[in-house]
N, C-alpha and C positions, 0 to 999 in steps of 0.2 A: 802821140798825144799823151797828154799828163794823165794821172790817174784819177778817179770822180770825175769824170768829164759832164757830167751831168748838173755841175753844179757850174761849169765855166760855160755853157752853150746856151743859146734860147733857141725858138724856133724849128724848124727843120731840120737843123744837124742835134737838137739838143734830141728830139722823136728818134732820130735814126741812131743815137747813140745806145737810148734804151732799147729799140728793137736786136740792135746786136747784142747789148750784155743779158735781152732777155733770154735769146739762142745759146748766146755763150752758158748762159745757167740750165738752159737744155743738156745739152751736150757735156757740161761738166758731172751734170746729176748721175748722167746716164751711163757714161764712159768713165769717168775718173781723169785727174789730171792727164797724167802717162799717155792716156790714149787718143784724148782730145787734142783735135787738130785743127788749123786754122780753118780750114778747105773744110771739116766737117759744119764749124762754127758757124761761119760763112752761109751753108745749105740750111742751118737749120735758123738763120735769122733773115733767111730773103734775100741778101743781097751778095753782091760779086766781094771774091779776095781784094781786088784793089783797091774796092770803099771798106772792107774791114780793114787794111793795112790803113788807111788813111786817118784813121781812128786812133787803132793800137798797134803799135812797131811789132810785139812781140804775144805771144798767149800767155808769160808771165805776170805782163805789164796788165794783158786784160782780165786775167784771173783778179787781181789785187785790185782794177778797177771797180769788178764786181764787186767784192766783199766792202769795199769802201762807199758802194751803193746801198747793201746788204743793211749795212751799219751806220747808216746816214744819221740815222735819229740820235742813236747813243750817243756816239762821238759828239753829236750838236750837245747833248745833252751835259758832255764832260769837260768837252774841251772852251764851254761857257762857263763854269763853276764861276760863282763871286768870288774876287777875293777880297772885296767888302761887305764882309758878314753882316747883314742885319742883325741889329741886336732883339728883334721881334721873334729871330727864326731860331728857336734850337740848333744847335748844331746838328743832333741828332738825327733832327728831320730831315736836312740834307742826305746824309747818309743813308740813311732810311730810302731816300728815294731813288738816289743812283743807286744803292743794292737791289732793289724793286724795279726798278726802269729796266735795267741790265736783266733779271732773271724773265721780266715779261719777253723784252724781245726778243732773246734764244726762244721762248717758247712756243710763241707766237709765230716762230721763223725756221721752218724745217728747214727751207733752202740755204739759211744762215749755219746752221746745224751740220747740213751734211757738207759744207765746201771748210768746215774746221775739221771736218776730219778727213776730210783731202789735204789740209795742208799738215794734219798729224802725219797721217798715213805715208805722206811723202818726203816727208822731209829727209831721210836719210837718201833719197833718191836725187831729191830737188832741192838741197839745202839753202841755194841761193833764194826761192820761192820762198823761205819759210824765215830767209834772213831779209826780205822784205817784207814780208807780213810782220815780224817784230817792227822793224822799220817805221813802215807806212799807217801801221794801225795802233799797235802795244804801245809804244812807244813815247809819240805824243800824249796821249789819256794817261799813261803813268806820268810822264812830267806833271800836267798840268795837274794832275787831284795831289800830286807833292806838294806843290807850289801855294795850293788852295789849302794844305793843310799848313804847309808852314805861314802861311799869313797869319793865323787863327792859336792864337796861345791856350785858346782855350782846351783844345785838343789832348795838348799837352806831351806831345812827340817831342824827343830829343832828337829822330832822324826819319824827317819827314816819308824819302826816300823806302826806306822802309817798309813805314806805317802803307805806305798808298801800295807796295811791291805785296803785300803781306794779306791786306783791305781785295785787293784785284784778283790776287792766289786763291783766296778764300772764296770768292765767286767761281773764279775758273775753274776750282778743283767739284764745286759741287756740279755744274754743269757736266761736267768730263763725267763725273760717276753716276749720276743720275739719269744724264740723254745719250752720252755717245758709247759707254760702256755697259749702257741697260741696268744699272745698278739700284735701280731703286726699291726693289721688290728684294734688295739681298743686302742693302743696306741702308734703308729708309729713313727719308730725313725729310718731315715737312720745311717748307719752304719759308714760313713764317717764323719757327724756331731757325733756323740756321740765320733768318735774317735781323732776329733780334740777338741773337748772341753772341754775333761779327760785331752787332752795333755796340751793345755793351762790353767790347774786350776792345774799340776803338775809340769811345769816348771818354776822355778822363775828366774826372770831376776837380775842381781846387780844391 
């Protein structure tokens, strides 16, 4: 099965899909990638190997299905950007909101939390896991907030690409230091300063 299944199924299979990526987020919480197996996944979501295989081919496919459940909102949240800016809306405030949307749901989301640092953790192990998470997640949301910036002159990027790789970084790295490296108490940074100061080093005035 495709990944997000959850967003292709109604009914029955759609119930039995979340009861398995609910298990599967048991079992990953608990075990860690490496150790999690389908047969554990399986036990811990109720049902038989052969209605999990008929799901997900593989436990890399369902790991990346998870976090793309995980991440349902955001992703909705990015990969809609306008790119016919109202002329009512600031730019800014866009910005403003995907930076805020993005830091509520990490924080909001311990289980989102700890399966990115399953795929830190593993990636010299798993690298093809972590070249689909680029893939299936990073990937799209960085195109599309490019594309949303190069629409909009008023921005004022020479290289869209960039601007959105740099915008995204700068989210990523505060999360990384703050929740998954415990860093906040050793290197503090409220959430509201870091989020105005991304905004004003991405908005350019004429």
């Amino acid at each position: 099965m495709n990944s997000a299944p959850l967003q292709h199924l109604s009914g029955d299979k759609a119930d039995k899909a979340k009861v398995i990526l609910d298990g599967a987020l048991q079992v990953f919480t608990a075990d860690g990638y490496a150790a999690a197996s389908m047969g554990r996944i399986a036990a811990a979501a109720g049902v038989s190997k052969p209605t999990l295989y008929s799901y997900f081919q593989d436990k890399e496919g369902l790991f990346v299905a998870l976090i793309q459940q995980l991440t349902h909102n955001l992703r909705y949240t990015i990969l809609h950007l306008p790119l016919d800016l109202d002329p009512q809306e600031p730019p800014e405030q866009i910005l403003r909101q995907m930076a805020t949307s993005t830091l509520n749901e990490f924080s909001r989301n311990a289980s989102l939390l700890t399966l990115m640092r399953l795929v830190i953790g593993e990636s010299e192990r798993f690298p093809d896991l972590s070249r689909t998470f680029v893939r299936e997640i990073i990937k799209p949301m960085v195109e599309r907030f490019s594309a949303f910036l190069a629409t909009h002159a008023c921005f004022g990027h020479s290289d869209p690409m960039v601007a959105a790789r740099i915008f995204s970084g700068a989210i990523a790295h505060y999360l990384i230091m703050q929740h998954i490296l415990h860093g906040d108490d050793i290197l503090p940074l409220e959430r509201d300063r870091m989020v105005n100061g991304l905004i004003e080093m991405m908005v350019s005035y004429p």
